[in-house]
C-alpha positions as CSV (number, residue, x, y, z in Angstrom):
1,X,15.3,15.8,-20.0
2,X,15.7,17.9,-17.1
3,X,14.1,21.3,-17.0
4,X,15.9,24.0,-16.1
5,X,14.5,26.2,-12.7
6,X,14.7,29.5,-14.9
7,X,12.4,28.0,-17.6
8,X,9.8,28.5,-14.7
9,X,7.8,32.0,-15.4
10,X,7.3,34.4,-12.7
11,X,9.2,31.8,-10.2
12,X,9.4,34.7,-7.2
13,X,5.5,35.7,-7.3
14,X,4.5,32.1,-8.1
15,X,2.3,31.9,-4.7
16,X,0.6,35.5,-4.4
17,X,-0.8,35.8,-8.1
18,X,-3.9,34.6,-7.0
19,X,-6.5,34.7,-4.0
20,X,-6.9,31.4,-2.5
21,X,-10.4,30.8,-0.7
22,X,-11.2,27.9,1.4
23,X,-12.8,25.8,-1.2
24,X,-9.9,25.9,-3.5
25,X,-7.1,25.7,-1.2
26,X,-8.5,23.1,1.2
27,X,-10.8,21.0,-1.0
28,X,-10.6,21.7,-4.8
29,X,-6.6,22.1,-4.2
30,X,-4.4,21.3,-7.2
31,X,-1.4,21.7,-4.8
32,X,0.2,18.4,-4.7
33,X,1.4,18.9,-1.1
34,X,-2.6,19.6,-0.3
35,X,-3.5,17.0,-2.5
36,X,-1.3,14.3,-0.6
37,X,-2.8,15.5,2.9
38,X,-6.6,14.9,1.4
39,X,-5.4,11.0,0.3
40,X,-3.6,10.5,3.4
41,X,-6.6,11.5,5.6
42,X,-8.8,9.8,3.4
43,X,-6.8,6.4,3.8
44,X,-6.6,7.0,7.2
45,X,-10.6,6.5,7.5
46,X,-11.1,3.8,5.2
47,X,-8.7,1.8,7.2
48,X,-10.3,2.7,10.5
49,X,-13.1,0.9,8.6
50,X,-10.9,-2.0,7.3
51,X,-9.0,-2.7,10.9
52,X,-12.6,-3.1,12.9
53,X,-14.1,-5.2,10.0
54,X,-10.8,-7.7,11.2
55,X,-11.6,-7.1,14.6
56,X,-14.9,-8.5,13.8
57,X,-14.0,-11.2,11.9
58,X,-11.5,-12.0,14.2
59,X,-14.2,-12.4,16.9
60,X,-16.5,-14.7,15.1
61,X,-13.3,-16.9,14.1
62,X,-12.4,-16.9,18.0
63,X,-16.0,-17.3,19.6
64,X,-17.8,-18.9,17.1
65,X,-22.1,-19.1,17.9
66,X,-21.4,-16.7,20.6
67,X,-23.5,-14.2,21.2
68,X,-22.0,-10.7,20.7
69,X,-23.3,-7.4,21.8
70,X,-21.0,-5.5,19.4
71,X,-22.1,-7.7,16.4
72,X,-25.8,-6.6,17.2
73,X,-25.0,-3.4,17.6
74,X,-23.7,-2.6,14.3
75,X,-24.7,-5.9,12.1
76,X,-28.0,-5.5,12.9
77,X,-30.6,-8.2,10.9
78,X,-27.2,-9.5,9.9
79,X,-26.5,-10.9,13.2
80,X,-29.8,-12.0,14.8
81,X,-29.4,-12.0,18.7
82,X,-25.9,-11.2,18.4
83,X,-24.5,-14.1,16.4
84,X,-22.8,-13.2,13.4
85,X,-24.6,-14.7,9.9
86,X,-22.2,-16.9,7.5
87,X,-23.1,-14.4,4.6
88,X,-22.0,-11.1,6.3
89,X,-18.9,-12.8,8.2
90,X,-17.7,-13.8,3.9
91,X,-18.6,-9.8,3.2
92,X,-16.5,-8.2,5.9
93,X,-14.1,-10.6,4.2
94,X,-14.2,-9.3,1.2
95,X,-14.4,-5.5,2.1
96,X,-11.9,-5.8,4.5
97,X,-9.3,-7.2,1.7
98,X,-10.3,-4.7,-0.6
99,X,-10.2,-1.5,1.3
100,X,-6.4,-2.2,3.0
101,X,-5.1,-3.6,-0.1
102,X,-6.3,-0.4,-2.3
103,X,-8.5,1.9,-0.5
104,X,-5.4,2.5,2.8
105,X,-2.3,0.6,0.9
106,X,-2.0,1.6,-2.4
107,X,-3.6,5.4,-1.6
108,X,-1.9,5.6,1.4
109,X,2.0,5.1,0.5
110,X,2.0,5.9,-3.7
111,X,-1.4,8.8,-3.4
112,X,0.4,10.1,-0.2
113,X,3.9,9.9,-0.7
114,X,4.3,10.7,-4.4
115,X,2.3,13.2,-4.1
116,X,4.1,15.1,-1.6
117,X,7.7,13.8,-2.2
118,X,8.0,13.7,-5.9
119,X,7.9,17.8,-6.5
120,X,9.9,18.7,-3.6
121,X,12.7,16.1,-4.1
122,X,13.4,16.4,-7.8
123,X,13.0,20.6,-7.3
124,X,9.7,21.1,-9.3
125,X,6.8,23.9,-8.4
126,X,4.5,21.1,-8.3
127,X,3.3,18.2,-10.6
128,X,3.4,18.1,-14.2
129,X,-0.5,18.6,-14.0
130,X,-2.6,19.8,-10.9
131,X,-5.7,19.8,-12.4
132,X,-5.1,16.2,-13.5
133,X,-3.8,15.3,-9.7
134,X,-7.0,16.9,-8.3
135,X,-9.0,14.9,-10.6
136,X,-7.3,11.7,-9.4
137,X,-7.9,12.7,-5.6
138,X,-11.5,12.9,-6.2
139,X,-12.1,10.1,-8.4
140,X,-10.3,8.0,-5.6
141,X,-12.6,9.9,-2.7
142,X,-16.0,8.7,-5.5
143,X,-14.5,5.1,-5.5
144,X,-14.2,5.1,-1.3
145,X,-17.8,6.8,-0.9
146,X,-19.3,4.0,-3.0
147,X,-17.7,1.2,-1.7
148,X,-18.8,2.2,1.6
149,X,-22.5,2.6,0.8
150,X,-22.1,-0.7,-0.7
151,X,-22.1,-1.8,2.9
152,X,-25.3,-0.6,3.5
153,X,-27.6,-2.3,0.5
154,X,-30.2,-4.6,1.7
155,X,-29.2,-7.4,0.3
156,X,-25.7,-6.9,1.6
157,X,-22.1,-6.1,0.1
158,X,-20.0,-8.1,-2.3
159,X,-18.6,-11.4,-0.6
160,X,-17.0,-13.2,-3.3
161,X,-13.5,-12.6,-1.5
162,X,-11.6,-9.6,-2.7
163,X,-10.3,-11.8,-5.5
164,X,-14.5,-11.9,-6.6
165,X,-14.1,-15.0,-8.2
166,X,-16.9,-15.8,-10.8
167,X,-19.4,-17.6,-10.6
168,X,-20.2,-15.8,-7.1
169,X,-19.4,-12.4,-8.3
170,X,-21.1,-12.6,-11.9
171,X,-24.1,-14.2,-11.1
172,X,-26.2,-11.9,-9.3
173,X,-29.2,-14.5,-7.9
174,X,-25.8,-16.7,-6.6
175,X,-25.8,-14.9,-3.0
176,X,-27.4,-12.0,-1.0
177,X,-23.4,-10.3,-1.9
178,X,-23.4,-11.3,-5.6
179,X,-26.6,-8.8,-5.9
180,X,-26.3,-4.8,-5.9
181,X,-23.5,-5.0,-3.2
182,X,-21.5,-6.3,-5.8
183,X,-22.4,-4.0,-9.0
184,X,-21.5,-1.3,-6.6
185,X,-17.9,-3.0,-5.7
186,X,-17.4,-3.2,-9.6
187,X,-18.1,0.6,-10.5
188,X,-16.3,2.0,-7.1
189,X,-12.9,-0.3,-8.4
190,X,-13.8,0.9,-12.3
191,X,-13.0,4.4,-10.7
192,X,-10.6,3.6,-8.4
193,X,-8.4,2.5,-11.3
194,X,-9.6,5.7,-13.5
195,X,-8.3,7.6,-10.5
196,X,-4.7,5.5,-10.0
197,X,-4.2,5.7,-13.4
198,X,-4.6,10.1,-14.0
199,X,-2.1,9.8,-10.9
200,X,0.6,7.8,-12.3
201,X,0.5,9.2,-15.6
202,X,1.5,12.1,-13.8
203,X,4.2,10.8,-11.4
204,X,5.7,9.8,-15.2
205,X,5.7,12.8,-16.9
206,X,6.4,14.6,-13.7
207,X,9.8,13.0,-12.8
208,X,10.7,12.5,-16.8
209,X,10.5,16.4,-17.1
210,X,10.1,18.7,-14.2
211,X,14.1,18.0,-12.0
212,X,15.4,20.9,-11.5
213,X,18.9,21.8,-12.8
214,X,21.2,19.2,-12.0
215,X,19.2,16.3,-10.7
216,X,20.1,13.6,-13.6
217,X,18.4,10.5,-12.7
218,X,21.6,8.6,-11.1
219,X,21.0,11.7,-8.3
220,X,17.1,11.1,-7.3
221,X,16.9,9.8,-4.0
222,X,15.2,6.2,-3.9
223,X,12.0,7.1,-2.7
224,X,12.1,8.7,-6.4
225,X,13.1,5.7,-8.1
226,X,10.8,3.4,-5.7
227,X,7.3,5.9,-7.0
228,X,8.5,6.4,-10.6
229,X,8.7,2.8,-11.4
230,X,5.8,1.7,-8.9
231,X,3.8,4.4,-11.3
232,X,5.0,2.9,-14.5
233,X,3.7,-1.1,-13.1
234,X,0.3,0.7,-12.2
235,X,-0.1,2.1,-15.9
236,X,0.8,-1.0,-17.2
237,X,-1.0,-3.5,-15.0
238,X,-4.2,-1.7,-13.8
239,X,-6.0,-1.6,-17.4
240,X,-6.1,-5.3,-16.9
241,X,-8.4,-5.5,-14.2
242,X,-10.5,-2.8,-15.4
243,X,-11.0,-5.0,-18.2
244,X,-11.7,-8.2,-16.2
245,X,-14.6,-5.7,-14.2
246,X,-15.6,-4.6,-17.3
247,X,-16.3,-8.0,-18.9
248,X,-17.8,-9.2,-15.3
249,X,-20.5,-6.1,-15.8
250,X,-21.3,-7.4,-18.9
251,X,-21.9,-11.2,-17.6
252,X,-23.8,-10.1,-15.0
253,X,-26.1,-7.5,-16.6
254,X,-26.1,-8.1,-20.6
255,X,-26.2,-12.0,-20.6
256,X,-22.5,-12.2,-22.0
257,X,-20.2,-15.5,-20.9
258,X,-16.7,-14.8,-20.8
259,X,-16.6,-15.8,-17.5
260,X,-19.4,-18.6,-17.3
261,X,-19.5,-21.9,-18.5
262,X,-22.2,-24.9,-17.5
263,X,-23.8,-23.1,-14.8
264,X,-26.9,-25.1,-12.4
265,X,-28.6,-23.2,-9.6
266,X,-31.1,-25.7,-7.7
267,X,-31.3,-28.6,-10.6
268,X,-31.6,-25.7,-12.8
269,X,-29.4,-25.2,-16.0
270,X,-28.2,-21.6,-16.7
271,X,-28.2,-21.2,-20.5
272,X,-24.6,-19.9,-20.2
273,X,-21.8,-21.6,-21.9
274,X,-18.4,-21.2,-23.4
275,X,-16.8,-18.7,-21.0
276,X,-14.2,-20.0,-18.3
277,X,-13.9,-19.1,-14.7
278,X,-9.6,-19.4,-14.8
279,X,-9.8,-16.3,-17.6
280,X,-10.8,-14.0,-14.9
281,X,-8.1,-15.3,-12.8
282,X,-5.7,-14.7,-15.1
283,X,-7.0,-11.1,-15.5
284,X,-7.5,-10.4,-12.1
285,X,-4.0,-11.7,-10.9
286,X,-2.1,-9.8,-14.0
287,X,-3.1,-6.6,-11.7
288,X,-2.9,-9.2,-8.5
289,X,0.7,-9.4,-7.9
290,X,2.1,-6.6,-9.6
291,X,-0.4,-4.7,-7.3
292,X,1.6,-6.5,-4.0
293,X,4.8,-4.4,-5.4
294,X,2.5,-1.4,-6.2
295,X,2.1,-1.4,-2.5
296,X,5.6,-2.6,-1.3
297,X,8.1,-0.7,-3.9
298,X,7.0,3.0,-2.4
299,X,7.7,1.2,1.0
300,X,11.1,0.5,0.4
301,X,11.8,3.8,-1.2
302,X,10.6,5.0,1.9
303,X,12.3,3.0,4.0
304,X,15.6,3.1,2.3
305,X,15.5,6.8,2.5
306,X,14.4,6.7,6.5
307,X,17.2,4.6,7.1
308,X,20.3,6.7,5.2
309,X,19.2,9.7,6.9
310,X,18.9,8.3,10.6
311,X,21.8,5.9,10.5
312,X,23.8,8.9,9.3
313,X,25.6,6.9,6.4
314,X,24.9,7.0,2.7
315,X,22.7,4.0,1.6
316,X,24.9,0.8,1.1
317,X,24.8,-0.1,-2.8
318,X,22.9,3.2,-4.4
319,X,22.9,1.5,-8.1
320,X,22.1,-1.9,-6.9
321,X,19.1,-0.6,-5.6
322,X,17.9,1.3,-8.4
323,X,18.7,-2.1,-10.4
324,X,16.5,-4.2,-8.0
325,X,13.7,-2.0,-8.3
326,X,13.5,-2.3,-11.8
327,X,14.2,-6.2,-12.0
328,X,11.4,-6.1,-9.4
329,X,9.4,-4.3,-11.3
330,X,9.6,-6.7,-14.5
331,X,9.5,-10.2,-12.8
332,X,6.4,-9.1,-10.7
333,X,4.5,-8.9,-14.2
334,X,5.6,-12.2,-14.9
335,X,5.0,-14.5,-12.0
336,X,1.0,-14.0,-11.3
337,X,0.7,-17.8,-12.3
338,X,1.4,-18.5,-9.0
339,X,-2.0,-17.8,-7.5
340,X,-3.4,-20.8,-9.4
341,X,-0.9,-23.4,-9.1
342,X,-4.3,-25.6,-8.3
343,X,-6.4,-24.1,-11.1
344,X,-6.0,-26.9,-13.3
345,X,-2.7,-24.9,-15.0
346,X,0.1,-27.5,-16.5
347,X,2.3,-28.7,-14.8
348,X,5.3,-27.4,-17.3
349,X,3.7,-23.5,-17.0
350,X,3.8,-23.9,-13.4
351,X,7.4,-24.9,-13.6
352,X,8.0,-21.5,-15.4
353,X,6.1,-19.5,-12.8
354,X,8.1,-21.2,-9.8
355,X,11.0,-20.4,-11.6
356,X,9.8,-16.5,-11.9
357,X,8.5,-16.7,-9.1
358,X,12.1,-17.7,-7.1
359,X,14.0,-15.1,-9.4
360,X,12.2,-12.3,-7.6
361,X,13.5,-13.5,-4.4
362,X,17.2,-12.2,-5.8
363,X,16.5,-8.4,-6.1
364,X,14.3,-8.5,-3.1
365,X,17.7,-10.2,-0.7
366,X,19.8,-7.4,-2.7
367,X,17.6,-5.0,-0.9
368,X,17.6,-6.6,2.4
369,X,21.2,-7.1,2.8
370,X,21.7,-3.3,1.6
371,X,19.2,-2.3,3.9
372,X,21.3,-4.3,7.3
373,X,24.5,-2.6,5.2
374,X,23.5,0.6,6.1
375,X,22.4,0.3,9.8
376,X,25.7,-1.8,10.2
377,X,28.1,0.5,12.5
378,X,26.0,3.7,11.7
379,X,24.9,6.0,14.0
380,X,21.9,4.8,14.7
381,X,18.7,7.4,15.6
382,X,16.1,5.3,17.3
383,X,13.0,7.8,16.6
384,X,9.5,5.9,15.6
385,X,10.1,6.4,11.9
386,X,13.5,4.6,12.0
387,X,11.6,1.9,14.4
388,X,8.9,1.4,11.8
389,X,11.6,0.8,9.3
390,X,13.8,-1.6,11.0
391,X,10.2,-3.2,11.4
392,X,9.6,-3.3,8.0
393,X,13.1,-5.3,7.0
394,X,12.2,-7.9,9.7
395,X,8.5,-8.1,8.8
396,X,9.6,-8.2,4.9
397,X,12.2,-10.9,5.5
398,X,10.2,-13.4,7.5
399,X,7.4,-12.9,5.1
400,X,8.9,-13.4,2.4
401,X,10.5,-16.7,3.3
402,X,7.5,-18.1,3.2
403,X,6.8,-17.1,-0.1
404,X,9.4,-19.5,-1.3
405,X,7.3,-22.2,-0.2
406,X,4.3,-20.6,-1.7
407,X,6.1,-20.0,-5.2
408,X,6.8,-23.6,-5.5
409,X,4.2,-25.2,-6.8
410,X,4.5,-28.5,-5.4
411,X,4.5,-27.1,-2.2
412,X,2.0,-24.8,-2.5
413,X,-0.5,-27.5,-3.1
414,X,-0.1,-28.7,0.2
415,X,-1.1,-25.2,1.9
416,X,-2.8,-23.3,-0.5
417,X,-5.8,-21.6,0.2
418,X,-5.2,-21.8,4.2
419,X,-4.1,-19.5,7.0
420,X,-0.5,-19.9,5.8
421,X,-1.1,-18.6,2.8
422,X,-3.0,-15.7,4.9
423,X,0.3,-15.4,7.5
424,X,2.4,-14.9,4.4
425,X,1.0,-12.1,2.5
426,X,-0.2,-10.2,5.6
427,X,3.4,-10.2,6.6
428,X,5.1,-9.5,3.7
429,X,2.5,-7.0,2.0
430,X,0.1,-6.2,4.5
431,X,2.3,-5.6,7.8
432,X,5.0,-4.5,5.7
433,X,3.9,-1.8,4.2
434,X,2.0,-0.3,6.7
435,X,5.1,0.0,8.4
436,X,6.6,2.1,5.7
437,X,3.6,4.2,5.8
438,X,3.8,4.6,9.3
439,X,7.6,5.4,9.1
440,X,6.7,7.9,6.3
441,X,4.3,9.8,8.1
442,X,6.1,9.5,11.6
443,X,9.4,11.5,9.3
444,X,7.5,13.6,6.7
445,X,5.4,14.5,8.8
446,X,6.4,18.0,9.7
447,X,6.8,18.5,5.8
448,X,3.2,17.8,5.7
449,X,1.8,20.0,8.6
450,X,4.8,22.3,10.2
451,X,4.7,20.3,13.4
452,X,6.3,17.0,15.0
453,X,4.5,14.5,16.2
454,X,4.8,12.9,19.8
455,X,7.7,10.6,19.9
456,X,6.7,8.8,23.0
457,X,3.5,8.2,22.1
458,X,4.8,6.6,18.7
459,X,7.3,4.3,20.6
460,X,4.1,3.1,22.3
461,X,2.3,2.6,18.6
462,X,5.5,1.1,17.4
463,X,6.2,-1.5,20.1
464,X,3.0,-3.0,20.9
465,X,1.9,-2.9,16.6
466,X,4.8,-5.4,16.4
467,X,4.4,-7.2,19.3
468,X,0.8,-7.7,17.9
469,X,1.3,-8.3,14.3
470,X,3.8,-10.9,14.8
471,X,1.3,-12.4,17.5
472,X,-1.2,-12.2,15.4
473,X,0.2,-13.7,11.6
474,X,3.1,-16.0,13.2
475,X,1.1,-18.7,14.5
476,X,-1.3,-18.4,11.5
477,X,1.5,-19.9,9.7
478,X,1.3,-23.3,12.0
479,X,-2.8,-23.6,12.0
480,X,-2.3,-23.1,8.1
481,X,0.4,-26.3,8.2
482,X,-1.7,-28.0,10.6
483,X,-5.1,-27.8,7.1
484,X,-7.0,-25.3,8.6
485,X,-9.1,-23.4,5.5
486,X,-9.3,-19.2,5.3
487,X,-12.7,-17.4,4.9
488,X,-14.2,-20.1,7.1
489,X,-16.5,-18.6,9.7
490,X,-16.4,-20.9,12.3
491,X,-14.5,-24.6,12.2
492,X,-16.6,-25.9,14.8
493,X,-18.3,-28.6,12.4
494,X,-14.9,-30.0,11.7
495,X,-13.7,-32.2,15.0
496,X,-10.0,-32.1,13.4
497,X,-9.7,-28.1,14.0
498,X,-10.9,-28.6,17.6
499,X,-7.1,-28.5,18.8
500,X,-6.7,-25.3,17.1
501,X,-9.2,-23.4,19.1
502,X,-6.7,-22.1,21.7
503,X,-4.7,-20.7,18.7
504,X,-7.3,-19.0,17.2
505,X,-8.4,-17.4,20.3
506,X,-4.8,-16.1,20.8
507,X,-4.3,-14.7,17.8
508,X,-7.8,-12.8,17.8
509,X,-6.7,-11.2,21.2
510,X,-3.1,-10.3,20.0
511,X,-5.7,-9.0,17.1
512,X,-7.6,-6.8,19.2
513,X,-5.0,-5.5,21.1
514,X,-3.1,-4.1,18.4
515,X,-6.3,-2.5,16.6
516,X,-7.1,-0.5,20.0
517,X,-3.4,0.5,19.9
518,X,-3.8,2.6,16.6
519,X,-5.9,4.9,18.4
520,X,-2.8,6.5,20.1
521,X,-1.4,6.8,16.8
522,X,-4.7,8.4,15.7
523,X,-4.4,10.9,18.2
524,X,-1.2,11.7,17.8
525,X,-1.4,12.7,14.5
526,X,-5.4,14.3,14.6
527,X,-3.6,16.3,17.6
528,X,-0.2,17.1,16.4
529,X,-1.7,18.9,13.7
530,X,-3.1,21.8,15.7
531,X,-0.6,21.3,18.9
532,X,2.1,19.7,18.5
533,X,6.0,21.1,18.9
534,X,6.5,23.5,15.6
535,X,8.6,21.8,13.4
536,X,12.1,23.6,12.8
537,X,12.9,24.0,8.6
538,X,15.3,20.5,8.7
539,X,14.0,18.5,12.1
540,X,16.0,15.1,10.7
541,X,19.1,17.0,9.3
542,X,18.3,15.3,6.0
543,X,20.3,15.9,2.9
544,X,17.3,16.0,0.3
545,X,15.8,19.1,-1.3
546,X,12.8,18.6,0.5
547,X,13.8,20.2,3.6
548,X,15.3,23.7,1.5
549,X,11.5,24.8,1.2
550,X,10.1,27.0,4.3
551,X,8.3,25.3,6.8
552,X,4.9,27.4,6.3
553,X,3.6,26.1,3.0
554,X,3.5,28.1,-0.2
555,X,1.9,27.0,-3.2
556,X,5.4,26.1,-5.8
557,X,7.5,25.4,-3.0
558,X,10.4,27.7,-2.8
559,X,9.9,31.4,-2.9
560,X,12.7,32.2,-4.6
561,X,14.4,30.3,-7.3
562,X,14.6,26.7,-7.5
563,X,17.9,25.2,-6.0
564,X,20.4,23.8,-8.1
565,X,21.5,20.5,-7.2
566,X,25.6,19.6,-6.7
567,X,25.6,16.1,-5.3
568,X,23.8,12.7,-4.9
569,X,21.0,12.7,-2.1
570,X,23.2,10.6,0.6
571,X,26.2,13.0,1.7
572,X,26.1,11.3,4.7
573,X,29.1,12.1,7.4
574,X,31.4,12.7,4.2
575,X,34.9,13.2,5.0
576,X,35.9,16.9,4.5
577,X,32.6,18.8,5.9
578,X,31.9,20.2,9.7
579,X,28.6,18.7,9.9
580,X,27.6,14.6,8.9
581,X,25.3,15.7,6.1
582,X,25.6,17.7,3.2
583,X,22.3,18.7,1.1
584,X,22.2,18.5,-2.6
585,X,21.8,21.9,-3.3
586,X,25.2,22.6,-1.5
587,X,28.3,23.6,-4.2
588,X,31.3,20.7,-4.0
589,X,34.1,22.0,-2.7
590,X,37.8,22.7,-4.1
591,X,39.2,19.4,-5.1
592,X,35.8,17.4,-3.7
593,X,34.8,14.3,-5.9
594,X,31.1,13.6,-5.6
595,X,31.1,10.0,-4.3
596,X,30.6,6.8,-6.5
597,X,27.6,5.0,-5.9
């Protein structure tokens, strides 16, 4: 399948055959590495916009009925003399959840990442289509514009939780947020998924087609492996929930019922019948938890790579990774029963999805234990980007022991649909991932924009974001034990939750701390990209073909030919060699075997 590098025409003019203006070099680019600077940024501000609607939330949750001069400020008639409505406080909600899970998670790690990584590492000139990757970029920048003037409609945004569960999300008189607010969440995520899809069609084709002489697919490097297959779950998953939005479009505006049965609103009977809430579920959640390893998978790829290159080791267990990728990838299509153990499922189909469900706890301790592998007696670099993902391995492990009591079903009875349930996937998705994303961009960085970033300032972000995040979802997990609901917005009306006050208070400070701390990460990288240290052509003495190409950027990568590649991307301190990393593109030696991995 590989193409060859002298199949590419006209390989040593590729970049000066035509004039590049501003419009089509910094917004209309179909450069990928361009491209992947536009989602990053992008994702950057939407979660600006996610992380204070939490802060906000957080504050009601804390200070319940208290007056707040921030809420008045920007609430407006949504928090009359500063105390925050119920309506608005289940909207930020909603919006919240939907912008970090897709608008900063899923653009930010497989828009971001694949986009830059995929040509350079496999040695193409850039992806299979950049007309088709432009097109994705600004679909995705369409969807993020209209969900955020869905904020702004009188009668408020969605807030139907960023599952929209019918019948709040297809009946439009239901709530202020089941009116235009939510039509406009339904076409923004109707393009979002137009947009996801055009991109992982061509992460495929790109990976299938365009390696460069020599990189058979046993030589990728994981990041490689960890986007290829996270792009084959999106093109298989994310149809489904454009389906479920289209169906709720038609329920809401042609009088259909696929998701409505006996519906009464004030003694009144709605003349819908015959549809069933749980069908959306089931549609919804098909994307649902596949969409948690959409997110996660480009992490570990990520991470794993991060890790090699800074412990100065090959990665522990090469194929074994590759292999739990792809058993990840199937079982997470089979186990999104588990989100409605109490939706009236039976009892023997929720046996199968606990058993699914406890499978995919295999493959994911295959990659933890290879992960601890390779730091074990390596020679450990302690920059930000390895910090982040040592993070991530703790963050992912304590997560995801709690998923084992969620993924039992008659466990999860017990807990489901309170703050444990919200500890666990914050940790293990949410908290997770943003750490490979933050390691990502802490190590690709000078890739992306010729310059290093501040390391002390991202030991700062690094230490107090985990200090924080663990303060903040670690004692969730006890007020969840102890009954206490999610999407509440206050439990003052419930003298139970009374001792759980103190908690909540807590964790909304450990809250706001860490959000004010991503402002020096903000900074950092805002002000790196005009001042910081010039990067030199290989800053991490990485072994991957990424770091052959200059430094300044050129649009198809390498100005000469393409290199050839030799090896597998972790020649680590390999016996034999002067220096404790061989790239790819370097010849073997005389009597050198290529290791077995």
């Amino acid at each position: 399948m590989s193409a060859h590098a002298d199949t590419h025409a006209h390989e040593d003019d590729h970049g000066h055959h035509h004039k590049e203006t501003f419009i089509t070099k910094y917004i209309f680019s179909q450069d990928h590495k361009m491209i992947a600077k536009q989602y990053l940024i992008t994702g950057t501000i939407m979660g600006v916009i996610g992380v204070l609607m939490s802060m906000m939330f957080r504050m009601q949750i804390a200070w319940p009925e208290e007056p707040n001069v921030l809420f008045e400020a920007l609430l407006g008639k949504w928090a009359p003399d500063g105390v925050m409505d119920a309506d608005i406080y289940l909207a930020l909600v909603t919006i919240h959840g939907t912008i970090m899970v897709f608008f900063v998670l899923t653009a930010g790690l497989s828009g971001t990442f694949s986009n830059l990584l995929i040509p350079l590492q496999i040695g193409a000139r850039d992806m299979a289509s950049g007309f088709l990757n432009m097109v994705s970029y600004w679909l995705f920048f369409l969807s993020s514009i209209i969900m955020v003037i869905s904020l702004f409609v009188e009668a408020g945004p969605a807030a139907a939780g960023w599952t929209i569960y019918p019948p709040l999300s297809a009946l439009p008189m239901a709530q202020g947020g089941s009116g235009m607010g939510m039509t406009l969440w339904l076409v923004s995520m109707a393009i979002f998924i137009a947009s996801s899809l055009l991109g992982s069609l061509n992460y495929v084709v790109t990976v299938l087609n365009l390696r460069t002489k020599g990189m058979s697919m046993t030589r990728l490097p994981l990041t490689i492996w960890a986007f290829f297959v996270t792009a084959i779950i999106g093109v298989i998953s994310f149809p489904v929930l454009l389906s479920a939005a289209l169906l709720l479009i038609m329920d809401r505006s042609f009088g259909t019922s696929f998701f409505l049965s006996d519906i009464f609103i004030q003694g009144e009977v709605l003349h819908y019948q015959g549809g069933s809430p749980v069908l959306f579920e089931h549609l919804f959640w098909f994307l649902g938890h596949p969409e948690v390893y959409i997110v996660i998978l480009p992490a570990m790829g990520l991470v794993s790579e991060i890790m090699a290159s800074n412990s100065r080791k090959p990665i522990f267990g090469y194929r074994a990774m590759i292999a739990s990728i792809l058993a990840i990838a199937f079982l997470s299509t089979i186990v999104w029963g588990h989100h409605m153990f109490i939706s009236g499922m039976n009892p023997f189909l929720g046996s199968v999805f606990t058993f699914t469900t406890l499978l995919i706890a295999i493959p994911s301790a295959v990659k933890a234990f290879n992960w601890i592998t390779t730091l074990w007696k390596g020679n450990l670099q302690m920059n930000p980007a390895m910090l982040f993902s040592i993070g991530f391995v703790s963050t992912f492990i304590t997560g995801g022991l709690t998923g084992i009591i969620l993924g039992d079903s008659a466990l999860d009875i017990n807990v489901h649909d309170t703050y444990f349930v919200v500890a666990h996937f914050h940790l293990v998705m949410g908290i997770s991932a943003l750490y490979g994303m933050f390691a990502g961009i802490y190590h690709w960085y000078p890739k992306m924009f010729g310059r290093m970033l501040n390391k002390n300032l991202g030991y700062i972000h690094f230490w107090i974001t985990a200090v924080c995040a663990y303060g903040v979802f670690f004692p969730m997990h006890f007020i969840g034990m102890a009954g206490l609901p999610r999407r509440y917005y206050t439990n003052s009306n419930f003298p139970l939750f009374d001792d759980l006050a103190n908690v909540n208070v807590i964790i909304t400070i450990f809250a706001l701390i860490g959000g004010v701390a991503q402002i020096v990460y903000l900074y950092n990288f805002f002000i790196s990209i005009f001042y910081g240290k010039k990067a030199t052509q290989n800053p991490w003495k990485a072994t991957t073909l990424e770091w052959t190409t200059p430094v300044e950027h050129i649009h198809g990568n390498w100005p000469g030919a393409i290199p050839h590649v030799y090896r597998w991307a972790y020649d680590y301190s390999k016996p034999g060699h002067d220096v404790d990393f061989v790239p790819q593109n370097i010849p073997l030696k005389d009597g050198e075997e290529e290791l077995q991995h």
